[in-house]
C-alpha positions in Angstrom: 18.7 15.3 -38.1 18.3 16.1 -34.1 17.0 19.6 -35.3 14.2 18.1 -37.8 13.0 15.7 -35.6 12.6 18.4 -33.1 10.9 20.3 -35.3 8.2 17.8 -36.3 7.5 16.5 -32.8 7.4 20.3 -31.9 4.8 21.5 -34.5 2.6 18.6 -33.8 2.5 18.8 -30.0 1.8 23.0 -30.7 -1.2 21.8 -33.3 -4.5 23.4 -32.6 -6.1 20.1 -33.0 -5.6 16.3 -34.0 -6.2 16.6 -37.5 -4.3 19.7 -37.7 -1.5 17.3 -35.8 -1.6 14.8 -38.4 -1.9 16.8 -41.2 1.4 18.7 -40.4 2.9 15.5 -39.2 2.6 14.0 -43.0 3.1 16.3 -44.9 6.5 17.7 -42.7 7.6 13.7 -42.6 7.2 13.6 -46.7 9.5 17.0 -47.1 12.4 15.4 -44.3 12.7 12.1 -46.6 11.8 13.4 -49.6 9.7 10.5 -50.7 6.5 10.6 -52.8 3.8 10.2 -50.2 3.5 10.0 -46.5 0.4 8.7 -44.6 -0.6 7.9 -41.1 -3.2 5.5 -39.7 -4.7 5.5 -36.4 -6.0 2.9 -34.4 -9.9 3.4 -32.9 -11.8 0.8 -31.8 -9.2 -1.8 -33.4 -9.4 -0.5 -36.8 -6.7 1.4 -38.6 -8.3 4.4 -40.2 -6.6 6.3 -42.4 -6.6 9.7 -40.9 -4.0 11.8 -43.1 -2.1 11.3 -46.0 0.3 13.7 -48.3 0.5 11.5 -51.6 -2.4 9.9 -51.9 -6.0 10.7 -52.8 -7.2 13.3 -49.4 -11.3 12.1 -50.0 -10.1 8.5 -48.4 -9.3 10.3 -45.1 -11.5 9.0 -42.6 -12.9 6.4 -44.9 -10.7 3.4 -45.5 -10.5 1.4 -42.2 -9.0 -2.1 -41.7 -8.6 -4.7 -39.0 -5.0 -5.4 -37.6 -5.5 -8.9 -39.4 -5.5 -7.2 -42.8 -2.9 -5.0 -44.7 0.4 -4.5 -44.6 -0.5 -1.5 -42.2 -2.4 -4.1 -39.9 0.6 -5.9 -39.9 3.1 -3.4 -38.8 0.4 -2.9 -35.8 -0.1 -6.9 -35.1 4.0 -7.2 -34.7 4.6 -4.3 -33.4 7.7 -3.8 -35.7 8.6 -2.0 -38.8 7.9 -3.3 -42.4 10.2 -2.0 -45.0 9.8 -3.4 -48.5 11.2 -2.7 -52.2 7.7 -4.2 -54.0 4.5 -3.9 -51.4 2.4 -5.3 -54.0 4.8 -8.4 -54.1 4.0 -9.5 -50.9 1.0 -11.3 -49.4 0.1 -9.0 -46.8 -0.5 -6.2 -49.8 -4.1 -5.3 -49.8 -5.1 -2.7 -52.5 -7.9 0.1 -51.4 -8.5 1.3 -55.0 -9.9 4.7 -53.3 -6.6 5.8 -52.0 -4.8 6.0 -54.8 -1.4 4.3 -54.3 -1.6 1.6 -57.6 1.7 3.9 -58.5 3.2 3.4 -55.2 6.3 0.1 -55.1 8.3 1.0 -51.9 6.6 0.8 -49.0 8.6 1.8 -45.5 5.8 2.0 -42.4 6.6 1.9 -38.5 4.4 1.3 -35.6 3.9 4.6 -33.3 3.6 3.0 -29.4 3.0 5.0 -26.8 3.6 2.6 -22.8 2.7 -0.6 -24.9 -0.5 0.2 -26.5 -0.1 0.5 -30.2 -2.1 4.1 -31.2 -1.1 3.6 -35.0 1.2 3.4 -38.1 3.2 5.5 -39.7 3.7 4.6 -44.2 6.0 6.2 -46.1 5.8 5.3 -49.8 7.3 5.6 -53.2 7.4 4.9 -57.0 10.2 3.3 -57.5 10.9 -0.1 -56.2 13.6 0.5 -54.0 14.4 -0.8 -50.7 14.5 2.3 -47.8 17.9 2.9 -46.3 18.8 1.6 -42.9 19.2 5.3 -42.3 16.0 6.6 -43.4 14.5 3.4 -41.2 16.6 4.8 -38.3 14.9 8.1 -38.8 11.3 7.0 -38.8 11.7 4.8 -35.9 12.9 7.7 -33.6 10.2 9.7 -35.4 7.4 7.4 -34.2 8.6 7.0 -31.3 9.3 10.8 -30.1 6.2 11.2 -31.6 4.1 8.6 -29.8 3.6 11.5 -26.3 2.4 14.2 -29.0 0.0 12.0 -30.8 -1.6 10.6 -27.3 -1.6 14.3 -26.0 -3.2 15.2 -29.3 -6.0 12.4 -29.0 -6.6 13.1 -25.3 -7.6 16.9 -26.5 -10.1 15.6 -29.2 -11.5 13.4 -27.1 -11.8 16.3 -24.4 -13.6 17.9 -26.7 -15.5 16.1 -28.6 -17.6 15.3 -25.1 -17.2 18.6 -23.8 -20.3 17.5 -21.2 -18.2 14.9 -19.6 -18.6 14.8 -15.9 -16.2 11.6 -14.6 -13.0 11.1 -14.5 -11.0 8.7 -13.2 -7.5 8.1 -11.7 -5.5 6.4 -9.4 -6.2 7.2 -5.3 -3.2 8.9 -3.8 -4.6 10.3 -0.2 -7.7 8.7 0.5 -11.1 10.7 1.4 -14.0 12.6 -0.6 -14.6 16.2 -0.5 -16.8 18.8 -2.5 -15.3 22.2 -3.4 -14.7 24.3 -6.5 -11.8 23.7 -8.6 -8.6 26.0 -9.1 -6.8 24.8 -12.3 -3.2 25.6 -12.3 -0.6 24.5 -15.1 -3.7 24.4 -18.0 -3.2 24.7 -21.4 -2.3 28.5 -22.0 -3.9 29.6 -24.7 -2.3 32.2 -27.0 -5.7 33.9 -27.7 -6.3 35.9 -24.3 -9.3 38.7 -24.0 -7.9 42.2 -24.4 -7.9 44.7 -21.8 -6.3 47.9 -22.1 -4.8 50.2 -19.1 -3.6 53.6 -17.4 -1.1 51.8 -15.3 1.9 51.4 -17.4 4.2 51.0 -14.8 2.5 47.7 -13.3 1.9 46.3 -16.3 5.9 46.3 -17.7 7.0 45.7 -13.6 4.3 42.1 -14.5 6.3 41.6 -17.9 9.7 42.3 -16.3 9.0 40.1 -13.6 7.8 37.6 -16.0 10.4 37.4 -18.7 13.1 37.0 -15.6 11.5 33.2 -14.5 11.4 32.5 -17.5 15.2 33.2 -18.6 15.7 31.5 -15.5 13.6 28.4 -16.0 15.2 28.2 -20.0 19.1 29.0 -18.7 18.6 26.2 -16.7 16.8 24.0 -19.1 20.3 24.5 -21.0 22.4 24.1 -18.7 20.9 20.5 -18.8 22.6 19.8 -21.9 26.1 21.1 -21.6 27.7 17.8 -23.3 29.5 18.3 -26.4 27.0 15.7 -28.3 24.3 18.1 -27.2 24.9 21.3 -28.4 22.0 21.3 -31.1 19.8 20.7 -28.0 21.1 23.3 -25.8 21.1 26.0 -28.7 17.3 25.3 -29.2 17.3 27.0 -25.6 19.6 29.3 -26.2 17.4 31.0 -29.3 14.6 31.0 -26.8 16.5 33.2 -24.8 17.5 35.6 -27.4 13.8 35.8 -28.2 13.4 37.2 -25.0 15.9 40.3 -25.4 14.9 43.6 -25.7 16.1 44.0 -29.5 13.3 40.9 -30.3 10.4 39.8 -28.7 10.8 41.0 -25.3 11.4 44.6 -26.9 8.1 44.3 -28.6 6.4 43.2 -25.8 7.5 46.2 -23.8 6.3 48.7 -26.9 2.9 47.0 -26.9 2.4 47.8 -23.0 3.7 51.3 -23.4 0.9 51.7 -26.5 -1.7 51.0 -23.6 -2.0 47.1 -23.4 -1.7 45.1 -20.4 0.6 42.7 -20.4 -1.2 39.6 -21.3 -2.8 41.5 -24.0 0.7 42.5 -24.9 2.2 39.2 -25.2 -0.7 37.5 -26.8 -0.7 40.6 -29.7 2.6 40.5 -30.5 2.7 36.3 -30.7 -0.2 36.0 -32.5 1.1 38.5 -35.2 4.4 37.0 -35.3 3.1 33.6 -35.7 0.8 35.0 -38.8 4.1 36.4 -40.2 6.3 33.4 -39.7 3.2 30.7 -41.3 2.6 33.1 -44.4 6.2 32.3 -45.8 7.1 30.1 -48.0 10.6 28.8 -46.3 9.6 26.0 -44.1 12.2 26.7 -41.9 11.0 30.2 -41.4 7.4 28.4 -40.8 8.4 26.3 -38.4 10.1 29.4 -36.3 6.6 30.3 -35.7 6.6 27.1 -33.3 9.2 28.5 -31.5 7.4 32.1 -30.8 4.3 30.3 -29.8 6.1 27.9 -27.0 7.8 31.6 -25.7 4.5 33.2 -25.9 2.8 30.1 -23.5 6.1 30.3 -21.1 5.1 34.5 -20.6 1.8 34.0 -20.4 2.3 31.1 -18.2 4.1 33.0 -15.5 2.0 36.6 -15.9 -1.4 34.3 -15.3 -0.6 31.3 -13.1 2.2 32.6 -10.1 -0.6 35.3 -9.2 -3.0 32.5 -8.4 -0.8 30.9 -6.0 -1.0 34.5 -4.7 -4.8 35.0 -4.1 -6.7 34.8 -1.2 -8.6 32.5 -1.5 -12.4 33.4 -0.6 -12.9 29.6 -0.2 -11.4 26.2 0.0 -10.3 24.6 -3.1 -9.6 21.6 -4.9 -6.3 22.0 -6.5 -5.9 20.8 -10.2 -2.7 20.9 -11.7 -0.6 18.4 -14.1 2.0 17.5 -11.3 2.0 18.7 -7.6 5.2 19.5 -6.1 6.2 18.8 -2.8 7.1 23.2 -3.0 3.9 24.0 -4.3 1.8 22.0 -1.2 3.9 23.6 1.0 3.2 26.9 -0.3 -0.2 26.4 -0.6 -2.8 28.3 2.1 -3.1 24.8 3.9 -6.6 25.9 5.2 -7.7 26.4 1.6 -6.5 23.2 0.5 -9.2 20.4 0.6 -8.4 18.0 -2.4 -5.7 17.3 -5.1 -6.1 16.2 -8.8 -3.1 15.7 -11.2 -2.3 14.3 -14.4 0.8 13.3 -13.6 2.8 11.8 -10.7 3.2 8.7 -8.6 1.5 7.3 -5.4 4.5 7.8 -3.3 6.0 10.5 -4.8 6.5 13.6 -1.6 4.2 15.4 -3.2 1.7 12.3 -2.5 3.0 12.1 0.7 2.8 15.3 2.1 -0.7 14.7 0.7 -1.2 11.9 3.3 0.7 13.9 5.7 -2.2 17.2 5.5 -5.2 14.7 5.6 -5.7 16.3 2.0 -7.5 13.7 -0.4 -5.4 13.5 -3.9 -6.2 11.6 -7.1 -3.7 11.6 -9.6 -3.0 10.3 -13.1 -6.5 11.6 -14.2 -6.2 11.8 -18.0 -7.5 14.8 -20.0 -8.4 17.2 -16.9 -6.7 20.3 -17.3 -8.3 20.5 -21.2 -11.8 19.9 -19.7 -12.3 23.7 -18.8 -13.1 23.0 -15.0 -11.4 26.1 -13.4 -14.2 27.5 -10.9 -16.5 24.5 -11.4 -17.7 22.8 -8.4 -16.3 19.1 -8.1 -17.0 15.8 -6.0 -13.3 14.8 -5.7 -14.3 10.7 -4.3 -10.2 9.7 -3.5 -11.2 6.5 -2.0 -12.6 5.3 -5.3 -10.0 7.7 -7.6 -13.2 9.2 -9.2 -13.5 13.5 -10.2 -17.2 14.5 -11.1 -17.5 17.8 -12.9 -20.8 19.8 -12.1 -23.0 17.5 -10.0 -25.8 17.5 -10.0 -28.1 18.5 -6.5 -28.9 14.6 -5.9 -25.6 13.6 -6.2 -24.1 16.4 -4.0 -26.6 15.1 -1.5 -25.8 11.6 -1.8 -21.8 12.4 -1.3 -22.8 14.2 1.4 -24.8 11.4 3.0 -21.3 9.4 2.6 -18.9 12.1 3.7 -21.3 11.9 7.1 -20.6 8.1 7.1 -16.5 8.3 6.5 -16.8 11.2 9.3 -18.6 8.4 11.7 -16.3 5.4 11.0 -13.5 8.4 12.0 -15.2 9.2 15.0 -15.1 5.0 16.3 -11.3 4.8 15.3 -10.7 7.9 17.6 -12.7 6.5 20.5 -10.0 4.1 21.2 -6.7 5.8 20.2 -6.3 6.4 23.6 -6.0 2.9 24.4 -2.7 1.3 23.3 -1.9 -0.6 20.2 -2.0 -4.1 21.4 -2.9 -7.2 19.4 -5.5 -9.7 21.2 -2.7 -12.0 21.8 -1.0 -9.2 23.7 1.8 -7.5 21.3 2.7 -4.0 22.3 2.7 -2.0 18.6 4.3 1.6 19.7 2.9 4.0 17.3 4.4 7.1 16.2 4.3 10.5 14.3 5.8 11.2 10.9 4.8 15.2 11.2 6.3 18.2 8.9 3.9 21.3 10.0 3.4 22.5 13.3 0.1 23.6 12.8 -1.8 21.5 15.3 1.4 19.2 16.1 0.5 19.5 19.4 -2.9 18.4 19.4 -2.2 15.7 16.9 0.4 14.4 19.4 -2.5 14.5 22.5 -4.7 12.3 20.4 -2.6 9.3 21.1 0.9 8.7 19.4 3.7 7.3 21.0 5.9 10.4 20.2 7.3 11.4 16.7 8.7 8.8 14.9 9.5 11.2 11.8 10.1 15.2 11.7 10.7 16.2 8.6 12.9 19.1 9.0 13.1 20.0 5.1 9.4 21.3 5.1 10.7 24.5 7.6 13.7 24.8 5.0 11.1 24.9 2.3 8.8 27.3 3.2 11.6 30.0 3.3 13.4 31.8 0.1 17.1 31.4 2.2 18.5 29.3 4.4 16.6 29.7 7.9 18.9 31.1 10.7 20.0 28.9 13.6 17.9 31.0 15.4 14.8 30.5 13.6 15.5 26.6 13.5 15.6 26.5 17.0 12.4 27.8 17.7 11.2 25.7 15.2 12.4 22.3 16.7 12.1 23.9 20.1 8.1 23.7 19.2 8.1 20.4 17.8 10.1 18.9 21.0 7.6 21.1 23.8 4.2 19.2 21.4 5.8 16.0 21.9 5.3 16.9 25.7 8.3 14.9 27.2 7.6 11.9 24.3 10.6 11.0 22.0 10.9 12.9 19.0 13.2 11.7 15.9 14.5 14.7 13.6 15.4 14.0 10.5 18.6 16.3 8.9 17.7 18.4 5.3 16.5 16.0 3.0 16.0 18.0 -0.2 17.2 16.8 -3.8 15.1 14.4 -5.7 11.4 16.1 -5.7 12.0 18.4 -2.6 13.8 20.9 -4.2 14.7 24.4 -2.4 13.8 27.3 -4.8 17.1 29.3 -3.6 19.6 25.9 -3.9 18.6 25.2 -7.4 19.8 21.1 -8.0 19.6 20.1 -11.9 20.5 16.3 -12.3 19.9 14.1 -15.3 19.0 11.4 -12.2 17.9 13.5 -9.0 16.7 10.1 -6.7 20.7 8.7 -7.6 22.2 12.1 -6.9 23.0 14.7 -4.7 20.3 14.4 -1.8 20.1 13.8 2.6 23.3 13.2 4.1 25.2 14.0 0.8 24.5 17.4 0.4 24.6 18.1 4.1 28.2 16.5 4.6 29.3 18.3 1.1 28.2 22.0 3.1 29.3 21.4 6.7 28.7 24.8 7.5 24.8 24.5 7.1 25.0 20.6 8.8 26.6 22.2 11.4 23.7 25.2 11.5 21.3 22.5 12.1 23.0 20.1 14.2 23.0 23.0 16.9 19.4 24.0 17.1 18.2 20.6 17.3 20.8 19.8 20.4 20.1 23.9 21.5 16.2 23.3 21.4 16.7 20.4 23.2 18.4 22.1 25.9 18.2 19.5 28.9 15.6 17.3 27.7 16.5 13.4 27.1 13.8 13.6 23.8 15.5 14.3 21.4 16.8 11.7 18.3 18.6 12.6 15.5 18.2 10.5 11.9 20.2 10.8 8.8 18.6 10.3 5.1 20.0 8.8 2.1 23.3 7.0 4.0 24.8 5.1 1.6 28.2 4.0 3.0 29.7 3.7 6.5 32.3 6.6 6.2 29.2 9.2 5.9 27.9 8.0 9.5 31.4 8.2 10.4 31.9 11.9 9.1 28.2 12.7 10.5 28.8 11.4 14.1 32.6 13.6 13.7 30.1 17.0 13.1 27.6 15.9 15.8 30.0 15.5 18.2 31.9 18.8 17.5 27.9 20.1 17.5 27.7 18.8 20.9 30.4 20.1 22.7 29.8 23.9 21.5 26.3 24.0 22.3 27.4 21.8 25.6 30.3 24.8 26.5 28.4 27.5 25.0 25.0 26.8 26.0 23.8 24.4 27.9 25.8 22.8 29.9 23.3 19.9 31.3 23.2 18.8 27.4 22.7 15.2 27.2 24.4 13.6 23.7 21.2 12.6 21.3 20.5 9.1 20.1 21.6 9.1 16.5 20.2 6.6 13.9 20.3 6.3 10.0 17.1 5.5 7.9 17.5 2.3 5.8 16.9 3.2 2.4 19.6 2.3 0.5 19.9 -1.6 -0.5 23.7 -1.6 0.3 23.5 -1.4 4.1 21.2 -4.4 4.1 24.5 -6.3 4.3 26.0 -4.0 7.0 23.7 -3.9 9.3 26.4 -5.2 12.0 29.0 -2.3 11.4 25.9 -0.1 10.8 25.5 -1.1 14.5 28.3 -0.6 16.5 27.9 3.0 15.2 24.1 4.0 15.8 21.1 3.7 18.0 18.4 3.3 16.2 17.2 2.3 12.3 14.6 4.0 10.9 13.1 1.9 7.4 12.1 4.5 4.8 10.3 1.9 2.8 9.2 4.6 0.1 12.9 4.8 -1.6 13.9 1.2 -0.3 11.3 -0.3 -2.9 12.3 2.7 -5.7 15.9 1.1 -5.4 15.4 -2.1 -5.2 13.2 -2.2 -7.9 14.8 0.0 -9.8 11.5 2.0 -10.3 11.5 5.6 -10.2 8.3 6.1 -8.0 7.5 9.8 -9.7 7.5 8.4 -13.5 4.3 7.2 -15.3 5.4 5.5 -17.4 6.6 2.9 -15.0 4.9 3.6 -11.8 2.7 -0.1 -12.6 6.3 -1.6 -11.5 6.6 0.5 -7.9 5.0 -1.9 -5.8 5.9 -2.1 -1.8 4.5 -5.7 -1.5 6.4 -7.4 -4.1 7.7 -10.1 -2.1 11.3 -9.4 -2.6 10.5 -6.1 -0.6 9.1 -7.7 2.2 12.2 -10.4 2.1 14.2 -7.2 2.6 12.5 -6.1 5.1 12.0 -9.3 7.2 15.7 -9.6 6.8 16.3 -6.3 8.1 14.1 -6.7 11.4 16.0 -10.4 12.4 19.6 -8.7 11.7 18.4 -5.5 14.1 17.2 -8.2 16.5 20.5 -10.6 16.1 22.5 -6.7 16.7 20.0 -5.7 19.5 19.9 -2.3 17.3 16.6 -0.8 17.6 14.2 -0.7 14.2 11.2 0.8 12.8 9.2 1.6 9.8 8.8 5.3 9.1 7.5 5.3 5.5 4.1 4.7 3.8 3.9 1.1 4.3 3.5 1.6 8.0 0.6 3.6 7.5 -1.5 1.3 5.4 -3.6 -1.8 6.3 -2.2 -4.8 4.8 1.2 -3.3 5.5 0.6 -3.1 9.1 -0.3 -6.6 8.8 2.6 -7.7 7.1 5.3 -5.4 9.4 3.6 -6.8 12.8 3.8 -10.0 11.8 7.6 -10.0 10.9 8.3 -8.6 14.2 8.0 -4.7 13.8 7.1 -3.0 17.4 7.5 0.5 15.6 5.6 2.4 13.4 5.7 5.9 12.4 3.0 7.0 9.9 0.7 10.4 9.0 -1.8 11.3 11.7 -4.6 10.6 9.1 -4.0 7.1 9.4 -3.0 6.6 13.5 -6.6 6.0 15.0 -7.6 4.0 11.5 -4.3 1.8 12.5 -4.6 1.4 16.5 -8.3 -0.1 15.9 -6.9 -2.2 13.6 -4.1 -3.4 15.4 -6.7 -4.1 18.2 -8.3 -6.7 16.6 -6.2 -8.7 15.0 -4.0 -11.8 16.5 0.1 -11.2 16.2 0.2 -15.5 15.9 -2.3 -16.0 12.9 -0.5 -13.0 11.0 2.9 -14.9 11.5 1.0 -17.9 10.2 0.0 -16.0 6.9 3.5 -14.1 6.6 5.1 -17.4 5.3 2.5 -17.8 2.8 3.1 -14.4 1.9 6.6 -14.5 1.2 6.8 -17.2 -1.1 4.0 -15.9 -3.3 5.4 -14.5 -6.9 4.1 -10.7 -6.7 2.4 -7.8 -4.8 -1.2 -8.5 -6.2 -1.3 -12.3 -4.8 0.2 -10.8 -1.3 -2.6 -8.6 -1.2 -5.9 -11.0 -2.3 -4.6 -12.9 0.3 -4.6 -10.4 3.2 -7.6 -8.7 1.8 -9.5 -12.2 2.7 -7.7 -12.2 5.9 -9.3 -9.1 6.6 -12.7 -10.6 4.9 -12.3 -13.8 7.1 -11.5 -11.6 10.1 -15.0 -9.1 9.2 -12.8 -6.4 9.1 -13.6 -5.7 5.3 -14.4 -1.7 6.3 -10.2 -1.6 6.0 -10.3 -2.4 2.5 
């Protein structure tokens, strides 16, 4: 049952097109239940059109359409719940179309296909005989419609894409604010199978390419299967499992090799040899055998995939670019030739995932969620990417690149008045001291960022370092590293955080596959599981230190008092070495923990008697305690950092830090936002670490508002029921207060 579901949400998702996708879809559905007829009906402009059928007549395709108020289809799409009946024409719903066909037709079995709430159509299985359908055949089309709902969007997002091939805006959702112009570079497109030939002298290259090739992609499928080691899923893992033996030398990888060695380049050679398999496989009868052509053409797409894409990560780039790609890692940004990166568009991800983040973090506008563009053939085209209003324009035209130029001019000047006064401290008119900090990951131009007015670092991400390399870095190499970070600082307090990878920051050479990355084994977890690398790190942040009071040390992901415990055990035991061995003028670090996970919120006097400092990562705080998973789509709608129960959280943290005279700040994305300055000041946070994008934006702000009237409004805030009321009302603070240009 796994396998043939597999199969058909397989050979729809691989479908050239949507009525291909359909088509397939019906006719495959009929054959699993082996019922008399099999239709689908999809929703446009709140009709149901019948747009494939196996059963009844085909000339009604496209032409009998009905309202969700009529028909038993309309009714499966009005409750949003399956129909299954032994006589349709019994009941009152029944509404005969007498060009379809289906007067012969009694049992009637149709289910809703939903795709994040929207309703995109109805699946109808029918037969002669009046006969009620099977719980079990119910059970199957249910899971049918709903694996299938992803395909059929992705299916309808390509027709649309081409069906206004001249379409020049697209819209998303802001991730880094700014607006740039550049050409795009497309990465993570739809590969298609169909390449232009090219033939070649250098054989040698062209099978080193393949060689190379086939490798990350056993690698990427071994681990795919290692995902699904369970005894329950061993139909799953041995769909990976044929991949890889597709890729042997006695099957397709063999006659990808003989097609190079005949004279073909590698692309050439893969798309040959899976464009003639897939031939072979469609022109036999079995349609099991068919359906092993889906399997060739996903292979052929993984190949291609990594002979094409990798080697234009490895370019050099003549120009700057606007990446577009279907999800940016927090890897592949910190990869990227960060003086060729200018702008960031992808289809998936969430606002605060890291790859947002370190988005904020290089100044580098981003727009993500932007439906349909890696099918709109925009590799090389010139864009407008307008983050500020989540807006992509394809191909402007000369007016409209003069008019964003007009208003890049203006953003530059409203830049130029926040930096005017980031020399002057962060006081409120009522006279509140804000101390603002760092967060920092790069140290290109740490230094001068630090000169234009922060308070120190509030945040150094040491992963960032970790990820840039393909091992381990030495403790050598670390300590020139955080030696360079603490001499930008120039005699300011600096916080390092230890390794926090897992989750989306994974290390290409420490491979972590979880079923649930944010709830596994990430920060202080891993670090305390491999002392010897804790250890590693420990010493060149106290060794780059060397006499210097600046130096703060901060622990991720602490979930439990024994791991501060274990961690203070391994800094001390850091200290003393590098104290004997190195520096004997060594003064012990101030150690602190960032408050992330709920749990501590209720021991935040133990949590004291054993640290400095807390640092608030308010970007996983929310994810937990709202249960959201801030990198999904499909529920980042429910990731929302003003929901009032956050902000109880976090008032409740900053009064316990008071009552425990333990130090507290805000180091997440909160702290670099408007109305979330507004909110933090006015519950009593003095510390704020955020991206240097945002510090002169946030000093002028701070300058101008009164640390009394924001109290006032707090209140109101809290007992409001969700994140959009908190905001209306401190957006018409800031409208009250003319202060609308921080909006």
């Amino acid at each position: 049952m796994l396998k043939t579901l597999r199969d058909i949400t397989q050979a729809v998702a691989a479908a050239e097109d949507l009525q291909s996708a359909l088509s397939l879809l019906v006719s495959q559905t009929k054959s699993a239940m082996e019922t008399q007829c099999c239709s689908i009906y999809i929703l446009e402009e709140q009709e149901l059109v019948l747009s494939a059928t196996d059963g009844l007549d085909p000339r009604a395709v496209g032409r009998v359409k009905m309202p969700m108020s009529q028909g038993l289809v309309g009714l499966v799409a009005e409750r949003e719940e399956p129909v299954n009946l032994a006589d349709a024409q019994q009941h009152p719903r029944f509404k005969l179309f007498t060009e379809v066909d289906e007067e012969d037709f009694r049992a009637f079995l149709a289910v809703p296909i939903i795709f994040q709430k929207l309703i995109l159509g109805v699946l109808v299985v029918q037969q002669a005989d009046a006969r009620q359908f099977s719980e079990a055949e119910e059970a199957f089309l249910m899971t049918l419609a709903a694996q299938l709902a992803v395909a059929v969007r992705e299916q309808r997002k390509k027709a649309e894409v081409k069906s206004a091939p001249d379409k020049c805006l697209y819209t998303g959702t802001s991730a880094a604010s700014g607006v740039v112009i550049a050409h795009a570079m497309v990465l993570g497109g739809e590969i298609a199978l169909d390449q232009q030939l090219h033939q070649t002298q250098d054989i040698e290259t062209e099978l080193q390419a393949l060689s190379q090739a086939l490798d990350a992609c056993r690698n990427t499928l071994s681990a795919l299967s290692q995902r699904f080691d369970g005894e329950n899923e061993k139909e799953v893992q041995s769909i990976f499992s044929a991949l890889l033996l597709l890729l042997d030398d006695t099957s397709l990888g063999g006659e990808y090799v003989r097609e190079i060695q005949a004279g073909w380049t590698a692309i050439s050679a893969v798309s040959r040899v899976s464009l003639r398999y897939i031939d072979h496989f469609l022109k036999m009868q079995d349609p099991y055998m068919q359906e092993r052509a889906t399997d060739i053409r996903d292979l052929g797409q993984r190949v291609l995939r990594e002979l094409i894409e990798p080697q234009k990560m490895q370019l050099e780039l003549d120009v700057p670019v606007i990446l577009v790609t279907k999800e940016a890692t927090a890897t592949m940004l910190a990869e990227f030739p960060q003086h060729k990166l200018v702008g960031i568009v992808t289809e998936q991800g969430g606002v605060n995932s890291h790859a947002a983040i370190l988005a904020r973090a290089f100044g580098v506008p981003a727009v993500i969620g932007v439906e349909g563009i890696l099918n709109a053939g925009i590799d090389g085209k010139q864009l407008i990417l307008n983050a500020n209003r989540g807006q992509v324009l394809i191909s402007p035209t000369p007016t409209l690149i003069s008019e964003y130029r007009s208003l890049i001019s203006a953003e530059k000047a409203l830049q130029k008045r926040y930096a005017a006064e980031l020399s002057q401290p962060a006081t409120t008119l009522d006279e509140r001291r804000i101390h603002l900090y760092l967060n920092a990951g790069l140290l290109s131009s740490l230094a001068s960022e630090i000169a234009e007015g922060a308070d120190g670092i509030g945040l150094y991400r040491t992963e960032i370092p970790f990820m840039l390399q393909t091992r381990f870095p030495s403790e050598a190499e670390q300590v020139e590293v955080y030696r360079q970070v603490l001499d930008a600082a120039v005699g300011r307090p600096v916080v390092m955080r230890t390794l926090d990878v897992g989750g989306d920051k994974p290390l290409s050479y420490l491979p972590i596959t979880e079923e649930n990355p944010f709830l596994g084994w990430r920060g202080i977890r891993l670090s305390l599981d491999h002392p010897e690398l804790f250890l590693v790190q420990l010493r060149a942040m106290l060794n780059a230190s060397g006499g210097r009071d600046q130096l703060h040390i901060l622990l991720p992901m602490v979930c439990c008092l024994d791991e501060i415990d274990q961690a203070i055990a391994y800094l001390e035991q850091a200290y003393l070495e590098v104290k004997q061995d190195v520096h004997p003028d060594l003064q012990r670090p101030k150690l602190g923990i960032m408050l992330e996970v709920p749990a501590l919120l209720f021991q935040l006097e133990e949590v004291a008697k054993r640290v400095d400092f807390i640092s608030v990562g308010s970007n996983d705080l929310t994810q937990y305690l709202l249960a959201v998973d801030r990198n999904n789509p499909r529920v980042s709608t429910l990731y929302d950092c003003y929901h009032p129960g956050i902000l109880r959280a976090l008032k409740q943290a900053r009064l316990a830090c008071k009552h425990y005279r333990l130090p507290i700040s805000v180091c997440g994305e909160l702290a670099g936002e408007a109305i979330g300055v507004l909110l933090l000041v006015a519950m009593g946070y003095t510390q704020l670490s955020m991206n240097q994008g945002s510090l002169a934006k946030i000093n002028y702000l701070i300058r101008r508002v009164s640390y009394s009237d924001l109290s006032a409004i707090l209140n109101e805030a809290l007992s409001l029921s969700n994140g959009a009321e908190v905001r209306q009302l401190l957006t018409q603070y800031l409208k009250d207060n003319e202060l609308d240009e921080f909006l």
